[in-house]
N, C-alpha and C positions, 0 to 999 in steps of 0.2 A: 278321256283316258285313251292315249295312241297307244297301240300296240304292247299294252304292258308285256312284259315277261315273265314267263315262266318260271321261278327261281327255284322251283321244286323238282323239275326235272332237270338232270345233267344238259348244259350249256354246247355248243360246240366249243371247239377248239380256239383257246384266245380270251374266251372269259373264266371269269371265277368257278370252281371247282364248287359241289353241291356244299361241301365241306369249309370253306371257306366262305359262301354265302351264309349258312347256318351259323358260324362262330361271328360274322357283324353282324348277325340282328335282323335276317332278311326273309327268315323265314320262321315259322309257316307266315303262307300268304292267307292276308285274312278275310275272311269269306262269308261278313256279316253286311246285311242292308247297309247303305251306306247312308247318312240320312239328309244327302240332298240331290235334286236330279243330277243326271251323268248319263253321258254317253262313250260306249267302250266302240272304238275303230280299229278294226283287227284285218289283217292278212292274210289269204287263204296260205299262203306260205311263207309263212314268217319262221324262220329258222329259231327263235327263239323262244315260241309259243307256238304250239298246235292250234288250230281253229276250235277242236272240240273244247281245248282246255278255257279257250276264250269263252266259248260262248257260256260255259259253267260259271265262268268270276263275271259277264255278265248278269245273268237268272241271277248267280249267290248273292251280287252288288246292286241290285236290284236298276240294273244301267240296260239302256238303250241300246239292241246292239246295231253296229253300220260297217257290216261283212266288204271290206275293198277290193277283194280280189286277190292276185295273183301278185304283189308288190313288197314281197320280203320284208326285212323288218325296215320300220317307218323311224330312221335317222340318218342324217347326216355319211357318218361311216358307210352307210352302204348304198350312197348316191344320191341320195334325195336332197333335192332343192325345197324350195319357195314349196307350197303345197293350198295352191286355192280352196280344195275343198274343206279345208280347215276351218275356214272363215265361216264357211255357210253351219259344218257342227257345232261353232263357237255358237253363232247366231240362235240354231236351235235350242241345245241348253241353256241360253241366257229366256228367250224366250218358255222353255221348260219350268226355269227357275221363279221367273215373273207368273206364270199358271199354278205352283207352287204357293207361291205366300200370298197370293188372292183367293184360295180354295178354304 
């Protein structure tokens, strides 16, 4: 999970109104075990989630958390390329998931 967002707190400017996410279907955000391994990679300033809020739908999602730093939010729109360390959290979860159905 990159950077999910926050849909429960007001958005900046540019996206959907809390009101307009609530009438598609986007919220509440659901905040039960999720029931396979996951790793949540979150933003120390990600304009569209707080970090504490992250680290909560981590614990609630019962995900791995992998705090990145200072790198806004994690798409395209706000500059981000290619993203190697991607590959190594793929890597992790798949091996998380293989520890999983051998237990």
């Amino acid at each position: 999970l990159a950077a999910p967002a926050d849909v429960e707190t007001p958005m900046p400017a540019g996206y959907p109104s809390l009101d307009q996410l609530r009438a598609h279907g986007w919220t509440p955000i659901p905040r039960r075990r999720l029931p396979f391994p996951s790793i949540l990679a979150a933003s120390s300033n990600d304009p569209l989630t707080q970090l504490e809020r992250a680290r909560g739908f981590a614990q609630d999602w019962g995900s791995q958390l992998v705090e990145l730093g200072p790198l806004g939010h994690l798409n395209p729109n706000s500059g981000h390329g290619p993203w190697p360390q991607a590959q190594s959290l793929i890597t992790d979860v798949l091996r998380m998931a293989q520890q999983a159905a051998t237990a």
